[in-house]
N, C-alpha and C positions, 0 to 999 in steps of 0.2 A: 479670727483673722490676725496676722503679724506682719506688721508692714516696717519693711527695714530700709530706713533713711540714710542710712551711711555715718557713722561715728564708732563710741566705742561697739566691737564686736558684742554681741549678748547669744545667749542659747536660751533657748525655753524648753523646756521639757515637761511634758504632762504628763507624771505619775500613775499609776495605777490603783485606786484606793478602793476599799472596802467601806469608807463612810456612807452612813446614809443620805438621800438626797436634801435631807432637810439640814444636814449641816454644815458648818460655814467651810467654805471653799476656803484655802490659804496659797500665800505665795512665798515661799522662802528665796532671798532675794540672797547671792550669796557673793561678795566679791572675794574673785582673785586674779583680779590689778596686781601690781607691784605698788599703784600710787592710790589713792581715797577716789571715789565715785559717791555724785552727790544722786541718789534716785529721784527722780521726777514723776508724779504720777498725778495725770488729768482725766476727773472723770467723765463719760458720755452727761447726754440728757438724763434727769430725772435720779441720775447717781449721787449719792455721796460724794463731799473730798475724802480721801482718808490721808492719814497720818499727815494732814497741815498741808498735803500735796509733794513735799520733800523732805529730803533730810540730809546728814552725812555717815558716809557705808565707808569705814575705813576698809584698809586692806585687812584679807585674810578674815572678815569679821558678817557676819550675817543678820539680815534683820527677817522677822514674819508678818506679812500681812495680809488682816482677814478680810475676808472679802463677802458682804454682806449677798443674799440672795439674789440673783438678775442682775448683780451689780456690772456697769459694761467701762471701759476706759481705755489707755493708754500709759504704758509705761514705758521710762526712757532713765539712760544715763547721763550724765552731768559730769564734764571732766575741768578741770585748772580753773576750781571755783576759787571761789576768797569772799570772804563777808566778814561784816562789820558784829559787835556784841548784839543790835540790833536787827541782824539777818538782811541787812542789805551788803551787796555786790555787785557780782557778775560770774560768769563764768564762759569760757573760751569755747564749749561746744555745748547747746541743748539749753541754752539760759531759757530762763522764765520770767522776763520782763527784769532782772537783776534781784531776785528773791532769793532766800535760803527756802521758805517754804510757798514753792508755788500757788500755791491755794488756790487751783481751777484753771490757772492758767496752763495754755503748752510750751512747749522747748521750740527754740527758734533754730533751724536749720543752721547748720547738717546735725541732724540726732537720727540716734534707730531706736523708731517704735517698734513693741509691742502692744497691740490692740487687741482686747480681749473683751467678749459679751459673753454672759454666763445666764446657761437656762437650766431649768430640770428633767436630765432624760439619764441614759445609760453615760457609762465609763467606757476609754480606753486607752490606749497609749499612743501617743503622738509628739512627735521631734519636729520641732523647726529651728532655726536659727540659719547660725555662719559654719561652715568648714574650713575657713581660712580667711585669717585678719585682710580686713578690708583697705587699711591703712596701708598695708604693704602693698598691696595691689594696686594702689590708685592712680591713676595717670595724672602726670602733672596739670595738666589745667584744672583738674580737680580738688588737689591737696590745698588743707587749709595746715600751715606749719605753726608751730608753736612761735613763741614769740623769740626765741636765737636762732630759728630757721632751723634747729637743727635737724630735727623729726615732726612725721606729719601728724597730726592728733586729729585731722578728720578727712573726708572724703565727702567730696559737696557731690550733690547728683548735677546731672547733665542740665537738666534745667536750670535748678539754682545755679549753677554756672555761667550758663550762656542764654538764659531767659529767652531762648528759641521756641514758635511754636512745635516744631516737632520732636523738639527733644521736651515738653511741659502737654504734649498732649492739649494744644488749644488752636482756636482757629481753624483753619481747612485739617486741621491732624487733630479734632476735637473729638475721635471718636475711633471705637476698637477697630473698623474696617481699613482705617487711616492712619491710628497711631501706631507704629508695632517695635520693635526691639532694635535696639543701635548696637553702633560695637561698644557703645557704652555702661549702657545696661546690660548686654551681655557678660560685660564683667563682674557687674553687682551680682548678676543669674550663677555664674561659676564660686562666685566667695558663699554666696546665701543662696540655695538652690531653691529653698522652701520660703522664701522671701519677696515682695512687693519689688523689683527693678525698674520699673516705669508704671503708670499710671492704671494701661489694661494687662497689666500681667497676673490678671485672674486666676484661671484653670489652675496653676501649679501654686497658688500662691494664699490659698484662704482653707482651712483646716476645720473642721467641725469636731466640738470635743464637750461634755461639760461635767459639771456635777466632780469634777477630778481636780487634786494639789498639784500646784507647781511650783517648778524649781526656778528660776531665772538665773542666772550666774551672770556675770561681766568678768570680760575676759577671759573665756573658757578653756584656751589653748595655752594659756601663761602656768 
């Protein structure tokens, strides 16, 4: 499943591999930003952290990580971090409580997850992501701008926005017969077709795959 929060753009791509099932699943995480992405990665119950839970992914540069057997989690980007020798800070989209190495914690809105459970069965190929940066898209009451105002660096969802129950799916709109697509998340739906845009946007939105390497990229269309 890959549920996309609104921030930096990400692709997932799942590979077609010939490994056997008994070996370790990988993700090659690849940026190309123009600027550093800090990766973030939180795992499910019963998972491992892996790699400290973060790191930094300069531009144009790639990291791989393995991903032990059923291992299930969430990954995300991290953009206009800043930390200390000590791995304390912040950063401007997806912080993890002000950590360089989230260690189990998640990214604080607006981020776009990646959620992935991995089992043992067949291979195949499967695309989700964005076809078009979400940042440009965003309607103003949305945009979270960098700190000169001058570009937007994220895209807050309808909820986080306006903490409405029907844009947050709660309340009398607590349920799929009730909650269903705004022109808001319609927007999210046109940038990320294969993407989570509100709460029950199931059907098009949850992907089964396993035993397969992925690619993740940030910034795919840069």
């Amino acid at each position: 499943m890959v549920t996309m929060h609104h921030h930096t753009t990400i692709l997932l791509l799942l590979i077609l591999t010939t490994l056997h099932l008994t070996s370790s699943t990988t993700i090659l995480m690849v940026n190309k930003c123009s600027h550093p992405v800090w990766p973030g990665i939180q795992p499910g119950a019963n998972s491992p952290i892996l790699a400290r839970g973060g790191f930094k992914l300069p531009p144009s540069k790639s990291y791989t990580l393995f991903l032990p057997p059923n291992w299930s989690g969430r990954l995300w980007g991290r953009e206009g971090c800043s930390f200390s020798s000590t791995g304390r800070g912040h950063c401007n989209t997806g912080d993890c409580g002000g950590a360089l190495y989230c260690n189990g914690a998640g990214g604080e809105p607006p981020a776009t997850l990646a959620e992935i459970t991995l089992t043992a069965s067949k291979t195949f190929m499967i695309y989700a992501g964005c076809v078009s940066d979400l940042n440009i898209m965003c309607p103003v009451g949305l945009q979270v701008r960098s700190h000169d105002k001058r570009r937007v660096v994220a895209c807050k969802s309808a909820c986080s926005a306006f903490n409405s129950p029907r844009f947050c799916c709660t309340g009398s709109f607590g349920s799929p017969q009730t909650c269903k697509a705004t022109a808001y998340s319609r927007i999210f739906k046109v940038a990320c077709p294969r993407a989570y845009s509100y709460a029950y946007d199931d059907p098009t939105s949850i992907a089964t795959c396993t035993g397969a390497s992925y690619l993740l990229t940030f910034c795919p269309h840069h």
